[in-house]
C-alpha positions in Angstrom: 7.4 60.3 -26.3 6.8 57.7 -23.2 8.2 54.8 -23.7 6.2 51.8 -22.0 7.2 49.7 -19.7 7.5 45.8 -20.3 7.4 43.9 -17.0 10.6 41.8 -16.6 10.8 37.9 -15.7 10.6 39.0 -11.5 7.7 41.4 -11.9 5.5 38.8 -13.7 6.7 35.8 -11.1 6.0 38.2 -8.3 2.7 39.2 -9.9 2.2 34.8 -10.7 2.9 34.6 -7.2 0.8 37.0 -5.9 -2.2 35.8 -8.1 -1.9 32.3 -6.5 -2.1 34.0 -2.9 -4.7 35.6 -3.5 -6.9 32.5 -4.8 -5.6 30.5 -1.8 -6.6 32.6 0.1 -9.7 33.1 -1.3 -10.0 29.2 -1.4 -9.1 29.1 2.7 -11.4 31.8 3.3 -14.5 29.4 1.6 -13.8 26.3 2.7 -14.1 27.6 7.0 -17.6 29.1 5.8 -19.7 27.7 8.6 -22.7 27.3 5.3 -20.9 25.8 3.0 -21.5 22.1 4.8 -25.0 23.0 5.0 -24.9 23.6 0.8 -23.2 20.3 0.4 -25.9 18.4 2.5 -28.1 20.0 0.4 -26.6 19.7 -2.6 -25.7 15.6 -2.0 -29.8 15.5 -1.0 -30.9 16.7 -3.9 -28.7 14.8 -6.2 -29.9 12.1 -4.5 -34.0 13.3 -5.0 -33.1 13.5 -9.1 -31.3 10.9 -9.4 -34.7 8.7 -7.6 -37.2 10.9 -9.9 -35.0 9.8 -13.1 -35.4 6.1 -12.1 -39.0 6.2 -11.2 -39.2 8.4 -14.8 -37.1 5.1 -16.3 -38.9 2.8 -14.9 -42.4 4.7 -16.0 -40.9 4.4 -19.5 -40.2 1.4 -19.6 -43.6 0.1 -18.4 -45.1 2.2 -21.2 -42.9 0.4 -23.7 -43.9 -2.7 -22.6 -47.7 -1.7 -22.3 -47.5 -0.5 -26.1 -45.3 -3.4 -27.1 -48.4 -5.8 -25.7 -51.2 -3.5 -27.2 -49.3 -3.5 -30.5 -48.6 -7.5 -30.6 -52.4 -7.5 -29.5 -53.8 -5.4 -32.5 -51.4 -7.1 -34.9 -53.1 -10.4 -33.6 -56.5 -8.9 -33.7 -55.5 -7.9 -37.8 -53.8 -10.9 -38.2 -57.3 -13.0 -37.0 -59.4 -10.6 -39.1 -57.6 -10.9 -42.2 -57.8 -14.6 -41.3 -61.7 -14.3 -41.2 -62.1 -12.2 -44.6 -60.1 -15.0 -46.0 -62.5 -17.9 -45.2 -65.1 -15.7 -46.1 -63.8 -14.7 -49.2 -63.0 -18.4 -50.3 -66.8 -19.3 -48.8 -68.0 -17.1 -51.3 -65.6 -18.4 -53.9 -66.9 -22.0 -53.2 -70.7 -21.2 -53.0 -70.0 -19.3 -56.2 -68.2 -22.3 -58.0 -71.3 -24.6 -57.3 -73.6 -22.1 -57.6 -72.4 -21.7 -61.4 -71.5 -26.1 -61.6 -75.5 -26.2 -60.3 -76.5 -24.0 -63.4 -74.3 -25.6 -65.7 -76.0 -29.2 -64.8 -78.6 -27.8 -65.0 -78.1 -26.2 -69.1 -76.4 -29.8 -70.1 -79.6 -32.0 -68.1 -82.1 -29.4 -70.6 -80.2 -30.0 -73.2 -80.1 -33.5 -73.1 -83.7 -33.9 -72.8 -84.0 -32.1 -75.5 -82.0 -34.3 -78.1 -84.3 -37.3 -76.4 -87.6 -35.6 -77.7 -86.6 -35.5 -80.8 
């Protein structure tokens, strides 16, 4: 039977060591790429392009908001002046109705009258 092999404490700081070579190298080797200043640019422009399109979005929004908020507080008025109307109406009505019936009433009470004075 084979028996395996467990790396000891040097062979896994050698490997440790080794690894962090490697990605500092790696790291060295990317940061002399003559592009990679041209990606930043690039990158730092078009942060800068969103971050102007989210404002002018914000901004967009909130003029929207307020444009509703106006039509809203202009229908509510309208309503508001409408119900305001039916009201009057309604009690118009109401009052032309009252004298209406206090006009035929007079009227019954005058009939009657002259009739107990013919008699």
């Amino acid at each position: 039977m084979r028996r395996s092999k467990a790396p000891d404490f040097v062979e896994r700081r050698n490997a440790a060591t080794n690894a962090k070579k490697t990605a500092l190298e790696k790291f060295r080797a990317h940061a002399v790429d003559p592009g990679l200043a041209e990606r930043q640019t690039a990158r730092v422009a078009l942060a800068g392009e969103r971050t102007a399109a989210k404002k002018a979005r914000d901004i967009e929004k909130a003029e929207r908001k307020a444009r509703d908020a106006e039509l809203a507080m202009e229908a509510k008025r309208a309503a508001d002046a409408q119900a305001e109307r039916a009201l009057a109406e309604t009690a118009s009505r109401e009052l032309a109705l009252q004298t209406e019936r206090k006009a035929a009433r007079d009227a019954r009470y005058a009939a009657r009258k002259a009739r107990s004075k013919h008699r």
